[in-house]
C-alpha positions as CSV (number, residue, x, y, z in Angstrom):
1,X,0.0,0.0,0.0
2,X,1.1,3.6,0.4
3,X,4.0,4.9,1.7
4,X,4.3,7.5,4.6
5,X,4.2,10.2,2.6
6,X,1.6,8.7,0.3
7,X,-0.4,8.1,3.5
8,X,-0.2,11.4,4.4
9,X,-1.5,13.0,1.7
10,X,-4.3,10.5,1.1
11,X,-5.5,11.1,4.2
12,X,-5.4,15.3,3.2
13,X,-8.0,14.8,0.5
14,X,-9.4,11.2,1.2
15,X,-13.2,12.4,1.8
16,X,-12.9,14.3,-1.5
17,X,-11.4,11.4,-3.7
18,X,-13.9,8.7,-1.4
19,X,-16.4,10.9,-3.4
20,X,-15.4,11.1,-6.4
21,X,-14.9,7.4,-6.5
22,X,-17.9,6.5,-5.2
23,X,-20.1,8.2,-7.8
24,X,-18.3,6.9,-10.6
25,X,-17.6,3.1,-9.0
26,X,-21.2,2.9,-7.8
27,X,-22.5,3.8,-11.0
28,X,-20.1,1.3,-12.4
29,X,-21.3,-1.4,-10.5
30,X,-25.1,-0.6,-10.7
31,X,-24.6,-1.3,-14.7
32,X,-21.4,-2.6,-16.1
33,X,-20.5,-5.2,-13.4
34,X,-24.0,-6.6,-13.1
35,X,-24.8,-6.7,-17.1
36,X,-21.5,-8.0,-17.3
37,X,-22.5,-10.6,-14.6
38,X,-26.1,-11.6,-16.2
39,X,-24.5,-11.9,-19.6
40,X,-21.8,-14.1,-18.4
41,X,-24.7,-16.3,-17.1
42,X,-26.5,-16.3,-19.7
43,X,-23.3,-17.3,-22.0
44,X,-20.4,-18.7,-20.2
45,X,-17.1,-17.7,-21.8
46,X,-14.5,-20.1,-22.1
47,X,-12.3,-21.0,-19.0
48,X,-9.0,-18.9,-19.5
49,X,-6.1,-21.1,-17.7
50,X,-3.7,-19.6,-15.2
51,X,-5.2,-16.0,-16.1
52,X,-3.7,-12.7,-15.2
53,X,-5.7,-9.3,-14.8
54,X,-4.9,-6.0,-15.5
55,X,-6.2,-3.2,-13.8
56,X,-6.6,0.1,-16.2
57,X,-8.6,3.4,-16.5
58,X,-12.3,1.7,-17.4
59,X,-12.0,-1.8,-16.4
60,X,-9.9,-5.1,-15.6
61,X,-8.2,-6.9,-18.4
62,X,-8.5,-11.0,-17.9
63,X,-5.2,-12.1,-19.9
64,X,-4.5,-15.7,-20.8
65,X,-1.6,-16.8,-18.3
66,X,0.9,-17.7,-21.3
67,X,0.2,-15.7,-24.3
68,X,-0.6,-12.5,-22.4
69,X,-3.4,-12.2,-24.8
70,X,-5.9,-10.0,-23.5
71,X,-9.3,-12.6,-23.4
72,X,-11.7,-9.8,-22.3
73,X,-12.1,-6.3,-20.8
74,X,-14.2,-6.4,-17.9
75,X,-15.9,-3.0,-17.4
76,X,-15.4,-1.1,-13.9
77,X,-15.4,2.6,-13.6
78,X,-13.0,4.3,-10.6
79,X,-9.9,3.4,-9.6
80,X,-10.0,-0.2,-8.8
81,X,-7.4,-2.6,-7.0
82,X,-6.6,-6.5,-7.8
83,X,-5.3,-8.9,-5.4
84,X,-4.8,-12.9,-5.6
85,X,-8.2,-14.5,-4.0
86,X,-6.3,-17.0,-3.1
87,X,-7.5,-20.3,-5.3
88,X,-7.2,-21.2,-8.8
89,X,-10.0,-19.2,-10.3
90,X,-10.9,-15.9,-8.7
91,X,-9.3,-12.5,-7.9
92,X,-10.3,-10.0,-5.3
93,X,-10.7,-6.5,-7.0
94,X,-11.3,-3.5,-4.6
95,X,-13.7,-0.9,-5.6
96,X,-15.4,2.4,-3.8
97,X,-18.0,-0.4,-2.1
98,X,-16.1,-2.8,-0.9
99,X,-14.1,-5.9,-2.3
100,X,-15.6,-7.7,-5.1
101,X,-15.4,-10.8,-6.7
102,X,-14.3,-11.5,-10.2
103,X,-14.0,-15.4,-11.5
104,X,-11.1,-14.8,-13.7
105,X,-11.0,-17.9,-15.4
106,X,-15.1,-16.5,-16.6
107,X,-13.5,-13.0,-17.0
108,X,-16.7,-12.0,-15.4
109,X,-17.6,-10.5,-11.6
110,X,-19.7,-12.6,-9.6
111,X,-22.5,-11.8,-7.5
112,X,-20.5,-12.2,-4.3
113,X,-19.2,-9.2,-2.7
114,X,-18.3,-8.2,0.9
115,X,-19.7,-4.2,1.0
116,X,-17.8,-1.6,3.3
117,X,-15.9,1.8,2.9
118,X,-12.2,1.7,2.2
119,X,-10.9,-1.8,1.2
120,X,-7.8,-2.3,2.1
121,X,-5.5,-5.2,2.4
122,X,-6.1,-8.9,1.1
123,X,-3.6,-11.5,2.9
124,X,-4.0,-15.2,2.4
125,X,-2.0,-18.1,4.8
126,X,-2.8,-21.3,6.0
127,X,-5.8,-22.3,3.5
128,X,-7.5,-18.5,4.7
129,X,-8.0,-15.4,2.9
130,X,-8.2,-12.3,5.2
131,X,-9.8,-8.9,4.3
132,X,-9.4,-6.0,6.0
133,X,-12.1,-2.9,5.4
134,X,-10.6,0.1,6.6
135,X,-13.6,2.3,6.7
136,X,-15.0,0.1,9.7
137,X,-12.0,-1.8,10.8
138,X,-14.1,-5.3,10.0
139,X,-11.7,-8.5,9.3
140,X,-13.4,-11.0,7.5
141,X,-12.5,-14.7,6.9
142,X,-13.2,-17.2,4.7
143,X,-12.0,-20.0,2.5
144,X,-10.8,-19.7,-1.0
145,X,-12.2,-23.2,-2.1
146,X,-15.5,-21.5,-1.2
147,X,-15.9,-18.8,-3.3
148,X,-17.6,-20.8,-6.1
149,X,-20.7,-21.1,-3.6
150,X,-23.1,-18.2,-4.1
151,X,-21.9,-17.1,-0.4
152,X,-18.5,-18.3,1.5
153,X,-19.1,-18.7,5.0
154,X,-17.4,-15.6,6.6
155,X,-15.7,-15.6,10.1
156,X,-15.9,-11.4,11.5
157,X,-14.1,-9.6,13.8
158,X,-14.3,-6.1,14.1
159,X,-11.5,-3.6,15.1
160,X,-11.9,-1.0,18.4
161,X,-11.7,1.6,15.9
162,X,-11.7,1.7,12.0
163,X,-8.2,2.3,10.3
164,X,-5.6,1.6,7.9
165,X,-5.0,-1.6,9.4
166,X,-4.3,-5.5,7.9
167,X,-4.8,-9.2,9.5
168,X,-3.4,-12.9,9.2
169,X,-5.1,-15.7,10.4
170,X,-2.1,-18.5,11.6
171,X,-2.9,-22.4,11.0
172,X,-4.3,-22.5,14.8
173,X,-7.2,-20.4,14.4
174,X,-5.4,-17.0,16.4
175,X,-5.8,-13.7,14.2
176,X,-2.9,-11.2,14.4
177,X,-4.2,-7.6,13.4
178,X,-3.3,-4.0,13.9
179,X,-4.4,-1.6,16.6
180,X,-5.3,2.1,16.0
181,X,-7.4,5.2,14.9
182,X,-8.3,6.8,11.6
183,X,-5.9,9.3,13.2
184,X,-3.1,7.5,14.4
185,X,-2.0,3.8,14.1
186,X,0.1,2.4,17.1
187,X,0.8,-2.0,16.9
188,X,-0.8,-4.8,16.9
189,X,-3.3,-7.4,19.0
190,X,-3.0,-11.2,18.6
191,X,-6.2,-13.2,19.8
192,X,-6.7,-17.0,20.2
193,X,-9.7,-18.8,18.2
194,X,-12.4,-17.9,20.0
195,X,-10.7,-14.1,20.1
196,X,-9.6,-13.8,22.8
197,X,-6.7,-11.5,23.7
198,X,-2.9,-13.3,23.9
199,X,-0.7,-10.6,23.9
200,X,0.1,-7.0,22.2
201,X,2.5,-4.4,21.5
202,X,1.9,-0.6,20.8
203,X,5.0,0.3,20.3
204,X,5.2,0.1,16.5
205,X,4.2,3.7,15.0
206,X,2.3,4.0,11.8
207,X,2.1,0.4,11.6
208,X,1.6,-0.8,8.2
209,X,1.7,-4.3,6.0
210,X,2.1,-8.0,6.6
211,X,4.3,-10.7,6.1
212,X,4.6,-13.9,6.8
213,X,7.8,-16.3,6.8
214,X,9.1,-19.7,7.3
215,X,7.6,-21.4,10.2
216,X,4.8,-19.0,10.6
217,X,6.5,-16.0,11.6
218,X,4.7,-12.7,11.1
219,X,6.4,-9.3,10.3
220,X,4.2,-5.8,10.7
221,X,5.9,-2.7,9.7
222,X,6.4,0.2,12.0
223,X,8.2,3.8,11.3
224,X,10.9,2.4,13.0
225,X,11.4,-0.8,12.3
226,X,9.2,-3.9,12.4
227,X,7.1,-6.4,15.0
228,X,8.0,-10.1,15.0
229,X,5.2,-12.2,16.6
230,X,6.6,-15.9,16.8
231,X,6.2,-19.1,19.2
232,X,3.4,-16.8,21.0
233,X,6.0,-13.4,21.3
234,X,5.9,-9.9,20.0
235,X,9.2,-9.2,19.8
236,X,10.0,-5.0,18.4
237,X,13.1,-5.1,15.9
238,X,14.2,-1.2,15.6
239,X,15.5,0.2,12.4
240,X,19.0,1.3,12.1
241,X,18.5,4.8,11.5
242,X,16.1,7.4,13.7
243,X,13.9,7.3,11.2
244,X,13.3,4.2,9.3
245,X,10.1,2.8,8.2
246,X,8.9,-0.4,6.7
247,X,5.6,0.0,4.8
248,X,5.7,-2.9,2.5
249,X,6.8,-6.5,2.8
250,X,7.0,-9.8,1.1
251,X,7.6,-12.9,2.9
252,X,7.7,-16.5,1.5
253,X,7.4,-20.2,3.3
254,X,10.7,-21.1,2.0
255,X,12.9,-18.5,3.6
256,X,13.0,-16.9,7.4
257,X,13.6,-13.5,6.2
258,X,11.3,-11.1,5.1
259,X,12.2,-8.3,2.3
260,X,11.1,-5.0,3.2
261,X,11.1,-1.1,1.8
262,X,12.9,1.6,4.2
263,X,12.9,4.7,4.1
264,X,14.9,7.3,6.0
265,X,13.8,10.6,5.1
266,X,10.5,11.9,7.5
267,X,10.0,14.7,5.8
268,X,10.4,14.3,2.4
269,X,7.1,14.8,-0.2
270,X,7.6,11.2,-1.5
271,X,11.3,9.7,-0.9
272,X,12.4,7.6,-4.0
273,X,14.7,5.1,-1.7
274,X,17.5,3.2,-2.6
275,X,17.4,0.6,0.0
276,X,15.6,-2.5,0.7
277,X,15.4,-3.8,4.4
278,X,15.9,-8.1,5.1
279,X,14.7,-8.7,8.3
280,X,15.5,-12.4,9.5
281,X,12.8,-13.6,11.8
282,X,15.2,-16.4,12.9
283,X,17.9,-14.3,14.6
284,X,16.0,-11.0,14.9
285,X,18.3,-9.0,12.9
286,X,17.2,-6.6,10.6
287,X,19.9,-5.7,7.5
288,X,19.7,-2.6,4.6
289,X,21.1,-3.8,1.6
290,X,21.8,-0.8,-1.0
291,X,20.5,-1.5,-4.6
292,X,22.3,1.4,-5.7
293,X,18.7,2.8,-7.5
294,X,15.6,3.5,-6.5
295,X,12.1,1.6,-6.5
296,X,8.4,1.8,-5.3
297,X,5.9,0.2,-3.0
298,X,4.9,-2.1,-6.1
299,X,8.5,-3.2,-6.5
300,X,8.7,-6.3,-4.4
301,X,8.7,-10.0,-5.0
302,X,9.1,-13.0,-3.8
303,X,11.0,-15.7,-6.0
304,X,10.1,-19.6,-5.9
305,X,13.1,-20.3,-3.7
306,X,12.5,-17.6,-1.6
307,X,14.8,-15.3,-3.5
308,X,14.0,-11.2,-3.0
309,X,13.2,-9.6,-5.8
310,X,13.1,-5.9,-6.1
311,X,12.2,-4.0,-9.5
312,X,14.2,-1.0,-9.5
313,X,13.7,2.2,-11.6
314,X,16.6,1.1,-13.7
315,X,14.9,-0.9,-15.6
316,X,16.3,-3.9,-13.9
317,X,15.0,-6.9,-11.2
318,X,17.6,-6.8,-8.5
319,X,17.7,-10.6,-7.3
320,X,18.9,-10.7,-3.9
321,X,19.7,-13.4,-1.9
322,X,17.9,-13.0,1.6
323,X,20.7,-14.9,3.5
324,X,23.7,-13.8,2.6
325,X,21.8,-10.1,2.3
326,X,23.6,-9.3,-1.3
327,X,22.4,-9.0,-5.2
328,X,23.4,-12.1,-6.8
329,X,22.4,-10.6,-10.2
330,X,20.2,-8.4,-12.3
331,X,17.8,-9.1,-14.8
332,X,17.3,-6.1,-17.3
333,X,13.5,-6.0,-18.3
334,X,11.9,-2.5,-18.9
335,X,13.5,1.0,-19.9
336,X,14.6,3.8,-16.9
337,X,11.6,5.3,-14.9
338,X,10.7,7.4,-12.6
339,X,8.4,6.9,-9.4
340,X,5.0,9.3,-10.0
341,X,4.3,11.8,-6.8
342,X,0.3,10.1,-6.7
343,X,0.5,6.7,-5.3
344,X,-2.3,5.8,-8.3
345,X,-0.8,7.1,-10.9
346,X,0.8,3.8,-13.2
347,X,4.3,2.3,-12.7
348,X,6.2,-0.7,-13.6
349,X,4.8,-3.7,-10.9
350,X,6.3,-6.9,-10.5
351,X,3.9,-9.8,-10.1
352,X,5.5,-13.6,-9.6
353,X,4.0,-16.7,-9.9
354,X,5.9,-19.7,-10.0
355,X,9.2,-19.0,-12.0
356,X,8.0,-16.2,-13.9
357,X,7.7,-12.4,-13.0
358,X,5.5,-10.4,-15.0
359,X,6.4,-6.9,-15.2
360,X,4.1,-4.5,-16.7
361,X,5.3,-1.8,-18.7
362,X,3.0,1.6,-19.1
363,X,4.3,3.5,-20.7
364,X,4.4,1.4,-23.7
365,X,1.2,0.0,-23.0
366,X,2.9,-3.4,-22.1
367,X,3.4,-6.5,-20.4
368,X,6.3,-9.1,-20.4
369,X,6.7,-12.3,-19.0
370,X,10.1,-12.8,-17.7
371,X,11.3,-16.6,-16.6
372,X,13.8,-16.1,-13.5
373,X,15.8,-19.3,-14.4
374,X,17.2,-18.1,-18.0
375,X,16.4,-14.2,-17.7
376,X,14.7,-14.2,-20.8
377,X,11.4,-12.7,-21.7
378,X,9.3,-15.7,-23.1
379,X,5.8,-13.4,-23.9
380,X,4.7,-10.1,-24.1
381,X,1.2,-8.4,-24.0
382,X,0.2,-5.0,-25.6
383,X,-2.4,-3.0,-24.2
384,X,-4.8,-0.5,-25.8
385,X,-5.0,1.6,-22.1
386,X,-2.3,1.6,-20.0
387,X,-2.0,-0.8,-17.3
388,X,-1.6,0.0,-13.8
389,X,-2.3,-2.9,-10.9
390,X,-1.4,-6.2,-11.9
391,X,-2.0,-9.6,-10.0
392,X,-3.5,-13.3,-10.9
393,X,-5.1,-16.3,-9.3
394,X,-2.5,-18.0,-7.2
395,X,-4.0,-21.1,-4.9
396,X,-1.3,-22.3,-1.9
């Protein structure tokens, strides 16, 4: 998600935009998502395999997974978001209403929908996919495998007090979420099955994402530094620096550290950082490794060994191997860019699924498909509107 001084201007002008997205979302959904959803029933399309989607000004492209042919445009005013659903067919897209759900392999959105101001993060582990609505600080539950039924059945919890905030449900039933205000965000809770409270920490400023490692250990950003709950502990990791947050992670099951952003500078309008953050939930150390260019909040990747992958605004996807904390080699894949001042605004992303990244290109109105092993782009995908959010169905 955003960055600190993302988050800080979003909040300046939030109302305003919630608005103006509303109007055009709702009107969106009133008549292109629900036509689109009676014609698909009326005429199923053609299962597309391993599909991709693409979010852009107007709609969702559903691409076929190898060709990158674009199969259909699924129409959806606003500014929309895409996130993995967490199974092999469906794809979480977040509009002004709430979080939607779109069968991807149908390229069509389905009745199913879980309403509420402010979507915000989408976090699947252990078999559960975990939605967090920031506009009333509800955390809902439910299992991928069931989102072919007309209605999942939904676990709830609701926040104190709606905010920015994220939650992971581990494999024995206890939920760890974030604590705090629309005003100011401050740690993190962790409550057993039934939801009850085990143990918290406030100590973690502006905390923001989730990640989850080897052995089930979860990392929450903070301002200055990072909270490691593990074996039933909250344990505060602090940044190097005065100032250093971590807004943005990506963990992987293979690999006990967790690659991070950082950034240094508290003041600054939007920092274009250089650095990446490793923080190893094993020995509680946290390392900077300098990439030596800069990168944004859609940047980061996970490998299928567990291998950090950053795409930086050379052009390039900085492999980095998370033990040793060094880049073992660069893969070249789109031209120079620059990071745009609004957070919405389109910029290369790296998406990975299996052993292949997909990097989207906008400014050329493209996509390529880049296998990790050889380097080598093996498809590319051309766009009539640019592209901006890109993820796909990924099932654990």
């Amino acid at each position: 998600m955003s960055s600190s001084a993302r988050v800080r201007r979003a909040a300046a002008f939030s109302a305003l935009l919630f608005t103006s997205v509303v109007m055009t979302a709702c009107g969106a959904e009133d008549t292109d998502t629900k036509s689109s959803a009676k014609s698909g029933d009326k005429q199923s399309a053609a299962a597309v395999e391993d599909p991709l989607v693409v979010t852009h000004d107007g709609g969702l492209y559903v691409l076929d997974g190898k060709s990158l042919k674009v199969v259909k445009d699924v129409p959806l005013k606003g500014y929309n978001r895409v996130n993995p659903a967490g199974d092999d067919k469906h794809v979480m897209v977040s509009t002004s209403e709430g979080f939607r759900v779109l069968d991807a392999t149908r390229q069509q959105l389905t009745e199913t929908e879980f309403k509420g101001a402010e979507p915000g993060h989408v976090v699947q582990h252990a078999g559960k996919t975990v939605l967090f609505t920031d506009g009333t600080g509800e955390v809902r539950i439910f299992d991928p495998a069931e989102l072919g039924k007309k209605k999942p059945k939904v676990d709830t919890y609701t926040s104190p007090s709606p905010h920015h905030g994220v939650a992971v449900e581990l494999e024995n039933g206890e939920l760890v979420t974030t604590l705090g205000t629309a005003k100011k965000r401050k740690g993190i809770v962790v409550l057993d099955e039934k939801r009850k409270e085990i143990t918290r920490n406030e100590k973690c400023p502006e905390v923001h994402g989730e990640a989850t490692a080897k052995d089930e250990a979860v990392v929450i950003g903070c301002e200055d530094g990072v909270l490691l709950y593990k074996d039933g502990k909250i344990t505060k990791i602090d940044s190097p620096t005065e100032y250093g947050r971590i807004g943005n992670q990506k963990g992987s099951e293979k690999s006990p550290v967790v690659l991070g952003d950082y950034k240094q500078d508290r003041e600054a309008e939007l920092e274009r950082p250089e650095k990446v953050s490793l923080i190893n939930t094993e020995t509680g150390k946290l390392k900077l490794v300098d990439l030596g260019t800069s990168y944004s909040f859609r940047s980061l990747a996970r490998g299928p060994e567990g291998e950090a992958l950053v795409l930086g605004t050379d052009g390039k996807i900085h492999v980095i191997d998370p033990e040793k904390g060094k880049v073992s080699r660069t893969i070249p894949v789109v031209e120079e860019w620059r990071e745009p001042l609004d957070w919405q605004q389109a910029r290369p992303e790296i998406f990975v699924r299996d052993k292949t990244a997909f990097v989207t290109d906008p400014e050329h109105k493209k996509l390529y498909a880049v296998d990790l092993d050889s380097g080598k782009k093996k498809a590319t995908g051309t766009f009539e509107e640019k592209p901006n959010e890109i993820t796909g169905v990924v099932a654990e």
